[in-house]
C-alpha positions in Angstrom: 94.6 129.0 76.1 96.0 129.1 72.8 95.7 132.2 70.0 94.5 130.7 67.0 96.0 132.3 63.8 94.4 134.7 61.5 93.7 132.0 58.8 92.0 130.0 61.0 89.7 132.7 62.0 88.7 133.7 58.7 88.0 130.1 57.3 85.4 129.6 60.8 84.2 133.0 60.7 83.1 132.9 57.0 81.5 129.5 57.3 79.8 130.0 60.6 78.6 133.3 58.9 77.0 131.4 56.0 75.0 129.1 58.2 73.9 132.3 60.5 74.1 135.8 61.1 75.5 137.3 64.2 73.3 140.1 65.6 76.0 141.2 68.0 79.9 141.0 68.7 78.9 138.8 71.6 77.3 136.4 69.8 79.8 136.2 67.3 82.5 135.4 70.0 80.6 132.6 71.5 80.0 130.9 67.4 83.3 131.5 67.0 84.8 130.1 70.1 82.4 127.0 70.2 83.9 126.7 66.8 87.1 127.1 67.3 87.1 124.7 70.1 86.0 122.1 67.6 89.5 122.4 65.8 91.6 122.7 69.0 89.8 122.4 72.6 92.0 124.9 73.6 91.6 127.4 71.1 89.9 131.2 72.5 89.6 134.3 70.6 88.7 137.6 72.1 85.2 140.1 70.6 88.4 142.8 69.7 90.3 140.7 66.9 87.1 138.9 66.1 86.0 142.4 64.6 88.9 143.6 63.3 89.7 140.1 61.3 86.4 140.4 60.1 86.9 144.3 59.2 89.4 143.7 56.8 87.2 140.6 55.1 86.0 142.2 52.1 83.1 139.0 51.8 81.9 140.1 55.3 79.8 142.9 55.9 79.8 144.6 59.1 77.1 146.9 60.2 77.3 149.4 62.7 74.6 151.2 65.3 75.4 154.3 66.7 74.8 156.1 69.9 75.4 158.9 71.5 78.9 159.5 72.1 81.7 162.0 71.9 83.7 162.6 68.1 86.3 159.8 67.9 89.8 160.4 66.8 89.8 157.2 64.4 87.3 154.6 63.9 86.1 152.9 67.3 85.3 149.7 65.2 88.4 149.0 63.3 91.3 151.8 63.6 91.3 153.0 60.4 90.9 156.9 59.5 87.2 158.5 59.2 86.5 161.3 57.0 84.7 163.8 58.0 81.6 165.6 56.3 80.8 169.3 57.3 78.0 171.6 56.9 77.4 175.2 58.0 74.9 176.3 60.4 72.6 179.0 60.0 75.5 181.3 62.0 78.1 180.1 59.5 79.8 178.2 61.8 81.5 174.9 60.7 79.3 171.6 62.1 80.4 168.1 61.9 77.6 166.4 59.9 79.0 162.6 60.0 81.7 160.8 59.9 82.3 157.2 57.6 85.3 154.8 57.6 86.5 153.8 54.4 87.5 150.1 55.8 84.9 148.6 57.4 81.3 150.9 56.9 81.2 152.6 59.9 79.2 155.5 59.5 78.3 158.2 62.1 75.8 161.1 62.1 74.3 163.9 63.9 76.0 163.5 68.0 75.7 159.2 67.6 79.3 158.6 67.4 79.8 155.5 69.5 79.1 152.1 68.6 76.0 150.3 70.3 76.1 146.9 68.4 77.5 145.6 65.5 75.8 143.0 63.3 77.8 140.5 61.6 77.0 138.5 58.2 78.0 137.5 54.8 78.1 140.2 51.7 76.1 139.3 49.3 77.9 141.4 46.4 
């Protein structure tokens, strides 16, 4: 098994993107990896570093649904830092009202702070 390099992913995962849209991170790793394999039989790429290359790919949008989950420390989808929304409730108390990373669009509300599925395709900005 061979890592293929970053440039390599992006240049497959933007044109298999244009032909079709991924509706979940494992579909997107078997696209990619079939692929991939076309360039270099030996060639495999994990559903981790598939999303985070495509995170940072500003032509690539990346949608996430949420379940329920506990409050993550940083973004479960790409690393990066969330910032955090608050409201008061009718006690006055301080309530987390959702959370949205700046990087890739991850956006969590109301207790669904876990990702469910991510959907893959191409911006069309």
């Amino acid at each position: 098994m061979k890592i293929p390099k970053r440039e390599v992913v992006k240049f497959v995962l933007k044109s298999a993107l244009h032909r079709k849209k991924a509706s979940s991170q494992d579909e997107l790793v078997g696209i990619i990896n079939t692929e991939l394999r076309k360039v270099d039989s030996d060639y495999s790429i994990t559903g981790k570093r598939i999303r985070l290359i495509a995170a940072s790919m500003p032509d690539i949008r990346m949608d996430v649904v949420t379940r329920k989950g506990r409050v993550p420390p940083k973004c479960p989808s790409c690393g990066y830092s969330l910032k955090k929304s608050w409201d008061r409730n009718l006690r006055g108390r301080k309530v987390l009202r959702s959370l949205k990373c700046g990087r890739c669009g991850y956006k969590g509300t109301s207790g669904r702070w876990s990702p469910g599925k991510y959907i893959f395709c191409v911006s069309k900005t």
